[in-house]
C-alpha positions, 0 to 999 in steps of 0.5 A: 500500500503506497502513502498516498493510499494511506492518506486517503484512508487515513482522510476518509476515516477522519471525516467519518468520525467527524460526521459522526461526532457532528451528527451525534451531537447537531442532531437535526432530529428534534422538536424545533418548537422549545415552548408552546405556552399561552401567556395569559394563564402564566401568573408567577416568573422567577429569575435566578442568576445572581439572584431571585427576582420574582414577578407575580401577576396580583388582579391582573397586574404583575408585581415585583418586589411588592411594586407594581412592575412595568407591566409592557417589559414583562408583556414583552419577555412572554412574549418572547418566550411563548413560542421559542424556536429553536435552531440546532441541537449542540450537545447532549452531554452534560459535561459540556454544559458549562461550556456553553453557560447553561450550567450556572447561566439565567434560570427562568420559571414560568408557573400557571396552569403547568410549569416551564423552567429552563436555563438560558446560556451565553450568547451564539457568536454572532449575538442573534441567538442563545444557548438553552437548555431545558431544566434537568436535561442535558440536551443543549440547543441554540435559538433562533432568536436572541431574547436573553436581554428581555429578562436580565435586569434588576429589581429596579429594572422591572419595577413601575418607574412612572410617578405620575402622568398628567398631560398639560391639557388635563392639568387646571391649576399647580399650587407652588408652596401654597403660595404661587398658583398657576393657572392654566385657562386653555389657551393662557397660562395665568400666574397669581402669588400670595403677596397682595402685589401678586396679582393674577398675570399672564405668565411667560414661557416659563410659567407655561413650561411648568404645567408639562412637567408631569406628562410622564414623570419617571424615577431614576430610582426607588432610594430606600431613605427616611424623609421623615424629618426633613423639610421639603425644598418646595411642594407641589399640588396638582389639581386635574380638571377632572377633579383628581390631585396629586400632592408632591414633595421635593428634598434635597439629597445630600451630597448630590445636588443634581438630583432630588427625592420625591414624594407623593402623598398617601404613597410610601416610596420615595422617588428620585429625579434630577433637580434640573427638571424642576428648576423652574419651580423655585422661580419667583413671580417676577420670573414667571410672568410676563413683562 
């Protein structure tokens, strides 16, 4: 037998086992269709990586933490969990699990009428996919899609960020410490103080810029401080055309003077904002009126 028979057969016999190495473990012999859920019987998520978060749908509302959660992020992560397609199969041997991140990667629960858990991994070399694997299983496979994001976030993340949401339109009147009140009759914008002198007048851009500050009011964050024997900077009072209010209290937060902690009365959490945005409430009724 000359060589170069030899290296054919030694070539032929590599590819061989590599076909059936490859095959054995990318396996196109299976269910394409990982999850088949319907989302609306799903009432209770739980994330584990570093930690447990956990979500929890209370009267049609999902919570997280004891807080009403951003209820469009967590429509949007079943969404994309309620018919994961999958691409390949990578592996059955569990001692590749770790490899591929699903040994210790994103635990996810779904719990409603049954129960579906599985472990997403690290992400496919071109960032449009995931590895998964389904909890207490070996078998590891890679998406079609990408939707790991969708449900690595924190605590704060998930949470309702919205303080309130009152349109300028909506809005009759704001009250500054009890002592400036703008008014907002259509068309104009009337400023009026305590001070005998302050009479009501037409107020300026400024004034107007005030009434559209609570159209979608959002905290940066959810601080976990005492305010109880702090005075506020300035207060607020909001009185909607529809007779609704709303009743804010803005204070310092020391060591920081870009932000401020808010309140909102009959709500025990304590809010954050970036005192820029409210600027204009300090201003004094020379400022805000017309000259």
């Amino acid at each position: 037998m000359n060589n170069n028979l030899k290296l054919i057969i030694a070539l032929v016999v590599i590819a061989v086992i590599y076909f059936l190495t490859t095959r054995s473990s990318s396996s196109s012999d299976f269910d394409k269709n990982f999850t088949d859920l319907d989302t609306e019987k799903i009432t209770k998520i739980e994330i584990t990586k570093d930690s447990l978060i956990t979500l929890v749908k209370e009267n049609g509302t999902w919570m997280v933490d004891n807080y009403k959660a951003n209820q469009e992020l967590v429509s949007s992560a079943l969404e994309h969990v309620k018919n994961i397609k999958l691409a390949r199969k990578v592996s059955s041997n569990a001692e590749k699990h770790a490899k591929y991140e699903v040994d210790k990667g994103t635990k996810i629960v779904l719990s409603g009428d049954k129960d579906t858990a599985f472990i997403l991994g690290k992400t496919g070399a071109s960032y449009q996919n995931v590895f998964i694997r389904r909890d207490g299983e070996d078998d590891v496979f890679t998406t079609v899609k990408n939707f790991k994001s969708n449900f690595e976030k924190s605590v704060t993340d998930w949470k309702d960020k919205s303080i309130i949401s009152v349109s300028k339109d909506a809005i009759a009147s704001i009250a500054i410490n009890d002592a400036l009140f703008i008014t907002n009759l259509d068309s104009v914008v009337m400023v009026k103080g305590a001070g005998k002198s302050e009479v009501e007048k037409e107020g300026n851009s400024t004034a107007n810029s005030i009434l559209s500050k609570f159209t979608s009011l959002k905290t940066l964050a959810f601080p976990k401080v005492d305010l109880s024997n702090q005075t506020p900077v300035f207060t607020i009072k909001i009185n909607e055309r529809a007779g609704e209010t709303h009743e804010l209290a803005f204070y310092e937060k020391p060591g920081e003077e870009s932000r401020l902690f808010v309140t909102l009365k009959d709500n025990p959490t304590v809010f954050q904002v970036n005192a820029s945005t409210f600027g204009a409430f300090k201003k004094s009724y020379s400022e805000l009126i017309k000259k």
